[in-house]
N, C-alpha and C positions, 0 to 999 in steps of 0.2 A: 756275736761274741762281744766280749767289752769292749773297753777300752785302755789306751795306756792314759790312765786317772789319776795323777801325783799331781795333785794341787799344792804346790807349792807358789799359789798367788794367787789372786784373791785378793788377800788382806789391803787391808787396810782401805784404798781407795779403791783397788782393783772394778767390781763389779758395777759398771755403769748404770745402775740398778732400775732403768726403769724400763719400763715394760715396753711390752711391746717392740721397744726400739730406741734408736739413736744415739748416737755416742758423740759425746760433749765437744767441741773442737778448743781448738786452743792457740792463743795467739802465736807468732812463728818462733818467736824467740823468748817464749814466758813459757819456764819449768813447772809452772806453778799448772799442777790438773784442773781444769774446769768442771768437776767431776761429781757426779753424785754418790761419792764412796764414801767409806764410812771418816775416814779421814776426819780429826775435829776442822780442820781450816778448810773443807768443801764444806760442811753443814755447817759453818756460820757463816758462810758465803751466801746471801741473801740475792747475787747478780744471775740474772736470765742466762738461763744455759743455753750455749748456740751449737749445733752440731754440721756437720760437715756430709753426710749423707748422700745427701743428693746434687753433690761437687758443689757446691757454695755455703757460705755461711748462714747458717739461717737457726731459728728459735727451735727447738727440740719438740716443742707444741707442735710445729707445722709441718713433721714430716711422718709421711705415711707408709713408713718402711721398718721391716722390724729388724733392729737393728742392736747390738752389744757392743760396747767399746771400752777397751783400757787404757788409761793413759801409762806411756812410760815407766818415767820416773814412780809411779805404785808396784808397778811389774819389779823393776829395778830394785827397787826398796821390801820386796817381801821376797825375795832370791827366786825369782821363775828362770827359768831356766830354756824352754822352749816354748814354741807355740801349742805342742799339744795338750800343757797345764790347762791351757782356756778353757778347754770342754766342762771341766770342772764344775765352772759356776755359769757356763751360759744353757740356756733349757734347749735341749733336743739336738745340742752337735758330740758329734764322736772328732774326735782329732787324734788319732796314735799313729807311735813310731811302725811302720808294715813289721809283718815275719819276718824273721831272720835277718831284719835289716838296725841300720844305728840311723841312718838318716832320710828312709825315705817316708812318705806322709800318706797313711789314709786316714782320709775326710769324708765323714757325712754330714749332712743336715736334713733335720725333718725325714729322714730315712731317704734320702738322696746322697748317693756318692758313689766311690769305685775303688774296688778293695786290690781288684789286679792290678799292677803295676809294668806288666809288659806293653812295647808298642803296640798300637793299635788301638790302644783303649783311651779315650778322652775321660776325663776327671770331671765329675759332675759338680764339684765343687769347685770354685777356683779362687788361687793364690793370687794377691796380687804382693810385689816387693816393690815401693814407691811407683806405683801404677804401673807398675811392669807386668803383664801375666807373665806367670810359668807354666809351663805349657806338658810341663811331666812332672810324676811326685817325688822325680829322684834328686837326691840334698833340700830337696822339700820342709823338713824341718825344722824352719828355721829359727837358730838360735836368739836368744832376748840378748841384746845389748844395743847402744845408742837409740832407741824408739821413742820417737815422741808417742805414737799411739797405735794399738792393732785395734780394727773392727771386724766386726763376725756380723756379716750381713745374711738374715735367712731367708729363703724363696728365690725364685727364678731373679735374675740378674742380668738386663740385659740392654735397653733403653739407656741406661746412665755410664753402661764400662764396655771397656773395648771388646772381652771376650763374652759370649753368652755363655751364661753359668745356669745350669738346669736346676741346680739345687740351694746356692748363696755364693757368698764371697768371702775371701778372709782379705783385709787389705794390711799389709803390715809396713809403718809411717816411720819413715827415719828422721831425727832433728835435720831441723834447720842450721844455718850457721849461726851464732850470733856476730852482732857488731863489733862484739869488744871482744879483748882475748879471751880463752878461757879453756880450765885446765882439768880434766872429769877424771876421778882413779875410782875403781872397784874393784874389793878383792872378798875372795869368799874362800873361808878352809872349814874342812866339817870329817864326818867318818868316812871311811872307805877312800881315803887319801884324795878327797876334792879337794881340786884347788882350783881356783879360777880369777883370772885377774884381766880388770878391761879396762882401758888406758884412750880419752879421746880427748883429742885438743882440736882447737881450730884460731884462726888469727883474721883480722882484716890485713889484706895487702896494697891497698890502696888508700892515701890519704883522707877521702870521703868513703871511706870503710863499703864502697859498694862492695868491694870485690874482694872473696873471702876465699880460705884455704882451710880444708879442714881434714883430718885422720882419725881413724879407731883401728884399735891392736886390739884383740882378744884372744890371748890363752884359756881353754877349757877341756881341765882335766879330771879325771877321778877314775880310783882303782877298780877291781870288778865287785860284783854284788856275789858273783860265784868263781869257780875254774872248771877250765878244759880238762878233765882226768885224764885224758890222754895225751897233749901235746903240750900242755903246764901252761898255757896264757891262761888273763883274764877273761873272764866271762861277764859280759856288762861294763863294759868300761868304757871310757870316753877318752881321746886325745883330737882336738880338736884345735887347729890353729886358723884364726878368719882377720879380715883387717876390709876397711873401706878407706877410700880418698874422695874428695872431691873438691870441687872449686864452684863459686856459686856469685852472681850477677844479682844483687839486691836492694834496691834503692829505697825500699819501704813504702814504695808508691803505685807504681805501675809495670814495671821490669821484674820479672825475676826468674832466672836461669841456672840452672845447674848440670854439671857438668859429674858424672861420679861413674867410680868402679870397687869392685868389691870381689873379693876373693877366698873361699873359703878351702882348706884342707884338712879332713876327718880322717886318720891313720888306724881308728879304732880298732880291737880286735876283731874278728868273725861274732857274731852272738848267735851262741849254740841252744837248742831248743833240749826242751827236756821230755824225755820221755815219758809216757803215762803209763804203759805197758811193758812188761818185761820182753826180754827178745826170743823173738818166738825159733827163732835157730840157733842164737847161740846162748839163750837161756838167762842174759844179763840181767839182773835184777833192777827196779827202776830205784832211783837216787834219790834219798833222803832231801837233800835243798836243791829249789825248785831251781836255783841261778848255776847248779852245776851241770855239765856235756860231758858227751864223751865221744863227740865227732872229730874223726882225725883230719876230714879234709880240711885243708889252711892252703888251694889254689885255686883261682890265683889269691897272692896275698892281697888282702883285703885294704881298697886303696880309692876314696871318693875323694873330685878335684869337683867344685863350680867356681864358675867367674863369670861376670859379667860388665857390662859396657851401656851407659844411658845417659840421655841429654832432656830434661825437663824444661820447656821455654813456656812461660805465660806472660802475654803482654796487653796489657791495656791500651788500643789507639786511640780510644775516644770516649767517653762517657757513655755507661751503659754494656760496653763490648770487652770481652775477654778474648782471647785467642789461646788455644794451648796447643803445644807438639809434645808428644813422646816416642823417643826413638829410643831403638833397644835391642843389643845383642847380647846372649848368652849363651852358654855352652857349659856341659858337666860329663862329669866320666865317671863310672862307678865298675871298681871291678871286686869281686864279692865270690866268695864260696860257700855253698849252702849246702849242711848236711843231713839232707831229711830224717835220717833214720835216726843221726842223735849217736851214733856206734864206731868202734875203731873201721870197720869191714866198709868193701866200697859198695855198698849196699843205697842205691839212691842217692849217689852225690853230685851235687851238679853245681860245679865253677859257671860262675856270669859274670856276662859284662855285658851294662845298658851304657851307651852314646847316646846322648841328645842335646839338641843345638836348634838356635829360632834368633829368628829376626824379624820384630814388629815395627810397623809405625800406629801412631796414632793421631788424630787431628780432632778440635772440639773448636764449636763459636759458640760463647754463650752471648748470651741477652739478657739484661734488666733493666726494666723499668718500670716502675711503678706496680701496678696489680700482674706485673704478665713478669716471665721470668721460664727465659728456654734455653737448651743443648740443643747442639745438632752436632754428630760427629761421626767419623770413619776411622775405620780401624783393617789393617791388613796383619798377615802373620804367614812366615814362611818359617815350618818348622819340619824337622828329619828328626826320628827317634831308632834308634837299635838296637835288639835285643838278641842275645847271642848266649845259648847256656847249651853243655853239653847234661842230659841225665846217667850217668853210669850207674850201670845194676850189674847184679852178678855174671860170674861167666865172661866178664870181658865184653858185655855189650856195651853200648853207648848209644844213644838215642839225640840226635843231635838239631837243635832249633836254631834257624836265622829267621830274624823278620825285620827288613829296614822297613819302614816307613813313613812318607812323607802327605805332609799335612799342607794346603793350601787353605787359607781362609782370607773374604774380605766382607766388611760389611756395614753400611750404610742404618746410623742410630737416632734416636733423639727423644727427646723429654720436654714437656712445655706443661706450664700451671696456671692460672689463672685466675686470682682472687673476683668472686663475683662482687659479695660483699667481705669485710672487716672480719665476718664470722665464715663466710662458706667460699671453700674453692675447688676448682677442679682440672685434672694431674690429665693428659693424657700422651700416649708414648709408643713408638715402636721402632721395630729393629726389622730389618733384610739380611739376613747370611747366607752367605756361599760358601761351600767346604768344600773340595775336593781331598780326595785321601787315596795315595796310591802307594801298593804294597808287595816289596817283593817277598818271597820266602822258600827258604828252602831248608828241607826235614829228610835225615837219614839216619841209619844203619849204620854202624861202628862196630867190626867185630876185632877184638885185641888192641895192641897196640898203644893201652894208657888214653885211648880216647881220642876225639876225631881231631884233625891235623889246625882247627883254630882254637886249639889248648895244647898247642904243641905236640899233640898224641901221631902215631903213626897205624893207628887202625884202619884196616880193609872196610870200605862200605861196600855194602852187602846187598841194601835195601834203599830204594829210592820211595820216600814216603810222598813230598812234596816238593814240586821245582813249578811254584806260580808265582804269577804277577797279575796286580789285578787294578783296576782305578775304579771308583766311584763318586761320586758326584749327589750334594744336598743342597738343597734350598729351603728357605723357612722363614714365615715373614712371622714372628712374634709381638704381640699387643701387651699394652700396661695398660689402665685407668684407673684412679681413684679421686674419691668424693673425700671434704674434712668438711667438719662445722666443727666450731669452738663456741658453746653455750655461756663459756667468761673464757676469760685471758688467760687463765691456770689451767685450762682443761678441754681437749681435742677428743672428737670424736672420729673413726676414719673405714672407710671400705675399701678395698682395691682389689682387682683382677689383673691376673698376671699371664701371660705363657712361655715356657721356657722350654728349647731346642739342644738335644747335643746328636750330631751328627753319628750316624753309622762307619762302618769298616769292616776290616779282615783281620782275623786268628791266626797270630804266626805260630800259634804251636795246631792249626788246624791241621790234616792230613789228609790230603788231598787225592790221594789213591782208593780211599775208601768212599769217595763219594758216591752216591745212591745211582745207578744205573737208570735214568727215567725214561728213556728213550726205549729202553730195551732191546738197544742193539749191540750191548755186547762193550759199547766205547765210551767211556764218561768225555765226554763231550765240554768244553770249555765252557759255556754257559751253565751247566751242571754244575762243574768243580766249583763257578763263579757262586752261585747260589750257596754252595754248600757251606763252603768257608767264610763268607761274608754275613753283618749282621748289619739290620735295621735303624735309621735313628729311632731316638726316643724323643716323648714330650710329656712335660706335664702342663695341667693348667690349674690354677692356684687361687684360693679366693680368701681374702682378710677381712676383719671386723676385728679393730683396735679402738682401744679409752686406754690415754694416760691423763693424770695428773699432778697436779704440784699443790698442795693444801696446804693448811695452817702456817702461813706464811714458809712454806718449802719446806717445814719440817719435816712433811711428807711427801714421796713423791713414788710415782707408784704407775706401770702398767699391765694391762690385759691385751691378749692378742687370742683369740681365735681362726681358725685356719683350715680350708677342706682343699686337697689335691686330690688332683683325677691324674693320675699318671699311666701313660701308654706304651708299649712298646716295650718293657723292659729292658735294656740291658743288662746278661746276668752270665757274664765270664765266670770259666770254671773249667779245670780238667779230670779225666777218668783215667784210670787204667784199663786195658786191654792189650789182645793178640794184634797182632798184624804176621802176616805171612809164618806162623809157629814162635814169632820173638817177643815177649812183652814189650808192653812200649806204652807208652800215655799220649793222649790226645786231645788236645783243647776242643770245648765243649761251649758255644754261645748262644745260646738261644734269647730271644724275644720273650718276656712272658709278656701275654696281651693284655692285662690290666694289673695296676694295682690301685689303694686308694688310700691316702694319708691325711686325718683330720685330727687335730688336737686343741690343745690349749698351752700359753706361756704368760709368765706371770714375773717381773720382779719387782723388784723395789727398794728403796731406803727410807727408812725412818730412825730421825734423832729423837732416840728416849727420852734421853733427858738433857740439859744444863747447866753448870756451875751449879751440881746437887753434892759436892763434895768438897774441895778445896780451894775450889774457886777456878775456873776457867778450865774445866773438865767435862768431858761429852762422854757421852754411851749411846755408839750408833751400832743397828741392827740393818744389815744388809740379807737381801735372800732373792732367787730363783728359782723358778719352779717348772717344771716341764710335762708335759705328758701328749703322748701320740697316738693314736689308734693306727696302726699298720700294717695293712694284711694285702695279698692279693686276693683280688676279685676272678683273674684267670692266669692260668699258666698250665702249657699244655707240654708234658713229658714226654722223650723218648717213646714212649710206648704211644703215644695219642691219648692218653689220657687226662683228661684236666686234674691235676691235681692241689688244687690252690689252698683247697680246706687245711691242707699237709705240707705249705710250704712257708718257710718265715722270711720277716724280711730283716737282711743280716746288718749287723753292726748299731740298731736301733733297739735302745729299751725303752721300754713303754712308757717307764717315769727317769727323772732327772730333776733332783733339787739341792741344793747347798742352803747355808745360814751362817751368817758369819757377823759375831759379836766382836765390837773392837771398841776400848774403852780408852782413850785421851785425857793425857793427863800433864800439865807443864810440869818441869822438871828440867832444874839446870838449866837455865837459858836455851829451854827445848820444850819437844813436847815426845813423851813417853806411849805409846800404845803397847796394850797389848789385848792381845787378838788370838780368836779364838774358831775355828771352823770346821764345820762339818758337810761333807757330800757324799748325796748317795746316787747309785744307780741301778733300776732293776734287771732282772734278767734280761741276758742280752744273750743272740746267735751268732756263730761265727758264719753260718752258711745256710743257705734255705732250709737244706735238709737239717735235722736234728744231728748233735753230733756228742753224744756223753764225753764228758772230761772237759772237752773245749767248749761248749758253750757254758758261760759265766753267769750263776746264779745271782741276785743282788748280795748290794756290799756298802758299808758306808767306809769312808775314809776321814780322820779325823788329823786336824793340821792344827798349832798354833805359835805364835812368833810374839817377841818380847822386839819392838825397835824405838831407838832414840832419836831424835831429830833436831839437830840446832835450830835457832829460830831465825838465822841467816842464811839456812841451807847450806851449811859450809861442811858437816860431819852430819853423819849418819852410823849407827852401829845397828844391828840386827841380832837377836838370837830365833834360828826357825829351828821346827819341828814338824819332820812331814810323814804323812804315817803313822802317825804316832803307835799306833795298835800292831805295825806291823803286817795288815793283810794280806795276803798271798793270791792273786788275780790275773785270773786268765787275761792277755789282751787279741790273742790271735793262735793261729794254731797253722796246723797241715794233719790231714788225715788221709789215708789209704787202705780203708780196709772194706772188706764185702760188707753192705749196708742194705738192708730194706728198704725196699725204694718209695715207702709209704708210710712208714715209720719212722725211718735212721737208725732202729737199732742195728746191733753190729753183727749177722751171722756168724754161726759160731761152728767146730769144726765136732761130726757127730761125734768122733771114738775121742780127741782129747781135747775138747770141751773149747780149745782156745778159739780168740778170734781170727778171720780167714784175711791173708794180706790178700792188696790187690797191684799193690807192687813193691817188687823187690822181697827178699824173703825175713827180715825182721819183724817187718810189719811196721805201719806209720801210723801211731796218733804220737804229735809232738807238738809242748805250750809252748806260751812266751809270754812273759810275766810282766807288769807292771812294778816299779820302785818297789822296795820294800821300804823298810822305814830311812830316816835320814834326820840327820842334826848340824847344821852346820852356822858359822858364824857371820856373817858378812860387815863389812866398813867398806865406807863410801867417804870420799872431800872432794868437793868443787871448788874451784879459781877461779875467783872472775875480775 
């Protein structure tokens, strides 16, 4: 399927444009991007860009990772709004808000990720929040405010960061404190009653200003894009209240510590899916705009809390030695009603609530000196996740899932490089993990009653589907190496070999009654059930050939990344409907597909057209990205025993991905004036292996452009954006339920009246979920210093 695609950033400096990789770093307390965006004061920045990649500072030249970064203050300044605007202009990631959800995150890269969102399921992409992982993709979302810088690192991940990431990273970088006082307001009003205001200060509290205090408040709201026709809320709307604190140890030397907590609450309404089809029993006609519902469940009322707790210490004892901790606890609640069918009738509705909670540490020694420059580090993680939703279908049934699950991980890393010569060096690296993953669950039968008794229902159960508990246990020793030469000082050549691990588990919406009899005695047998409900890790292995450069004295700068993945094992969560004992009911579906294979090309870049070809101190820079993936399984064996690979896609991945974004600088008023101009597209995309008409998203471009002003002290800021401009209407995700071809995807159809056949509940499910429609709003910014 698509994506949620509202680029509403970008501009201006946004796309770190070069190829391949790397994203610019930036001194701790200088606002000022180091960036290769189109920005006039980046492209007349003639200083060597240093990026942060591979946890130290080093020249953009010298790193072998492919790598996208935005600074801040450009996010800030063109109104983004979330993390999943990135996908926009970086080549080959998906980032959208899930189904039915306001804040929770599916992430791919490179067609790596995980679109389920229940326990059990590891995220093949990972989040980090100031080197925090998150460990589940619920509040996942994370909102844009105070950022010094988000990167979007692609390929396996796992030598350099605490958690192994099978498919990239996103690292999202919060400022520093400064030394001196200083006082940040942004506010933003636009259609659809947005409003958004973010307020952050911070102070030194000690005479030699080590020792700093600092806060962010952010209100963010806006009305809905549609309505509930049944119960009058908004549909698409945001209320969203978050704040951080922290306190921070900084001598500008060799000490620096921080101390921070962050708090986020999203009160939004439910976001109701629209239907594609009329209702096949009670004849509803489908709705003219795509952001109107007409699901009346609203229990529980819809109510996501995160917060977390983390202590960053890096110290320097001696020349050459680093030391880092990160310790970290978190925890989030999300209670949420999802109404598949889209209808007044309780026809497929199902009230959840995910719990999840973790505690990591992490510990790093680097090393540098001279030609050689290493990490070694450990990382542990104790996390619990819980997933708890009742399905009610007609009749008074109730189909009811528990799945707690807890996650054990530790694992022993490291990375070391090695300048041979001035021109050639060599990277090598690897990782030990240990997972265990133990999972309880339990699945019934609800007859009456308003639903089973952990939704306050008083229904009779009836049917005992599942009562397991299971542990499993992985190991996995993952390798990196890569080769660079630099033929001159502007210009890296690079190869690297990667492998990346994410551990297997158990299906809490598995059902464990129907496990395969293989013994044939009559008894499914604990080893049986074991089997049936658990699935496999996965691995891929990954192989690069990257050239960037910086020419014409950095007018241009520009790279190319080629890339072949051999990925095994699949994980490919999913669920069906069927019988169990005469009662419908659905059943989670995981299978392994045995091969797939991912090889492409990524390309961006910036180049300054022109300068001082008009007024005098005026630029015209052209920014772009370019993507494209080949993604197919090579095996995947169906239900039947059939290979059916030729017939199955790989979801959330379109084959191409590219933006372009013209942004023309021009002084003005004791400032400087842009305006900026953008376009992204993306091709056909699948929401699900199988083919799915309505939900899977044809290509589409989206067209963005913003007017902003810029004191030349950085004191004011005003913006006018435009996002959407065209208005497009785009699938981002969906839910479907209906009898399908299992070679095909088309949808069976019913002989004497022609309709399509549900396969649960009796309306029938195919239900969208749209991406932004159009948007106009204003934003003003002033800093204090």
């Amino acid at each position: 399927m698509t994506q949620k695609l509202n680029h509403r950033l970008m501009l201006g400096t946004a796309l770190v444009a070069l190829a391949a990789t790397a994203s610019p770093a930036f001194a701790q307390d200088d606002p000022v991007p180091v960036s290769m965006a189109p920005a006039p004061e980046a492209a007349e920045d003639d200083a060597e860009i240093f990026v942060t990649a591979r946890r130290r500072e080093e020249s953009l030249q010298n790193v072998p990772i492919a790598v996208t970064a935005f600074s801040g203050d450009a996010l800030e300044r063109q109104g983004a709004t979330d993390i999943t605007d990135l996908s926009d202009v970086t080549p080959n990631v998906t980032l959208e808000t899930s189904r039915a959800t306001n804040t929770t995150l599916t992430a791919f890269i490179r067609g790596v990720g995980q679109q389920d969102p229940v326990a059990g399921f590891e995220a093949g992409v990972g989040l980090y929040l100031d080197d925090v992982y998150l460990n589940r993709p619920q509040a996942a979302v994370l909102d844009i405010y105070d950022v010094e810088r988000i990167e979007v690192l692609r390929g396996p991940q796992g030598t350099l960061y605490g958690r192994n990431t099978i498919g990239g990273a996103i690292k999202y970088v919060t400022r520093r404190l400064s030394e001196d006082p200083s006082l940040r307001i942004r506010g933003t009003l636009g259609l659809d009653d947005h409003a958004d205001l973010v307020v952050s200060a911070s102070t030194p509290i000690s005479n030699d200003r080590v020792l700093r205090a600092g806060a962010s408040l952010a209100r963010l709201s806006r009305g809905g894009f549609g309505d509930n026709l049944t119960n009058g809320l908004e549909n698409y709307n945001r209320d969203v209240w978050a704040g951080r604190l922290s306190a921070e140890v900084n001598n500008n030397d060799n000490i620096f510590v921080r101390v921070a907590a962050d708090y986020t609450r999203d009160r939004s309404n439910p976001r109701g899916g629209h239907r594609l089809i009329p209702g096949l029993f009670s004849g509803a006609p489908v709705l003219s705009n795509e952001y109107d519902t007409r699901g009346a469940l609203n229990f529980p009322e819809q109510r996501i809390v995160a917060y977390g707790f983390s202590i960053f210490a890096e110290v320097q004892p001696a020349d050459h030695w680093t030391l880092r901790s990160i310790t970290a606890y978190r925890r989030d609640s999300t209670d949420t009603p999802i109404d598949f069918d889209a209808l007044p009738a309780v026809d497929v509705d199902v009230p959840g609530v995910y719990e999840n909670r973790q505690t990591s540490q992490e510990l790093q020694v680097l090393y540098s000196n001279g030609p050689f420059n290493g990490l070694f580090g450990a990382y542990f993680l104790d996390a619990n996740a819980v997933t708890i939703f009742d399905v009610r279908l007609p009749n008074g049934i109730t189909a009811l899932t528990f799945g707690d699950v807890d996650t054990e991980t530790y694992a022993l890393f490291g990375d070391f490089t090695y300048d041979i010569t001035p021109q050639l060096s060599v990277s090598v690296g690897g990782r030990y993990t240990w997972d265990q993953r133990t999972s309880d669950i339990d699945r019934g039968v609800y007859l009456g009653g308003g639903g089973s008794p952990f939704f306050g229902g008083t229904g009779i159960r009836i049917v005992n589907q599942s009562d397991f508990t299971g542990t499993a246990d992985f190991q996995e020793f993952t390798p990196r190496a890569s080769v660079s030469f630099k033929p001159t000082a502007d210009q890296t050549i690079y190869a690297s070999y990667s492998r990346g691990f994410k551990g297997g588990g158990f299906d809490p919406r598995g059902v464990s009654s129907v496990a395969p009899d293989l013994n044939g005695n009559g008894i499914r047998e604990y080893n049986e059930i074991y089997e049936f409900m658990s699935f496999d890790p996965e691995t891929v292995t990954s192989y690069e050939l990257g050239y960037r450069a910086s020419l014409f004295d950095r007018r241009l700068r520009f790279g190319i990344t080629a890339f072949h993945a051999n990925y095994s094992d699949v994980q490919v969560p999913g669920s069906a409907a069927t019988v169990i004992n005469g009662q419908q009911t659905f059943i989670g579906i995981t299978s392994n597909a045995g091969k797939a294979r991912f090889q492409g090309l990524e390309f961006e870049g910036n180049a300054l057209l022109a300068r001082d070809f008009g007024t005098g101190g005026d630029t015209l820079n052209l920014a772009w990205s370019l993507g494209y993936i080949n993604a197919d399984y090579q095996e995947f064996i169906d239900a039947r025993g059939i290979d059916v690979a030729n017939r199955r896609n790989i979801q959330n991945t379109p084959e191409w991905t590219a933006s372009a974004t013209l942004n023309y600088g021009v002084p003005v008023a004791s400032g400087t004036l842009n305006i900026i101009g953008q376009v992204s597209y993306r091709s056909k995309t699948f929401q699900f292996e199988l083919p799915a008409e309505g939900l899977d998203q044809p290509g589409y471009a989206l067209f963005d452009a913003s007017l902003v002003w810029r004191s030349d002290d950085d004191r004011w800021s005003i913006g006018l954006h435009g996002k959407n401009l065209l208005d497009e209407r785009y699938v981002t995700s969906g839910y479907v339920f209906l009898s399908q071809n299992p070679d095909t995807g088309v949808y069976n159809r019913n002989a004497v009246t022609g309709n399509v056949i549900p396969t649960l509940g009796r309306e029938g499910i195919l239900t969208a979920f749209y991406g932004n429609p159009r948007q106009v709003f204003v934003s003003v910014g002033v800093n204090f210093r």
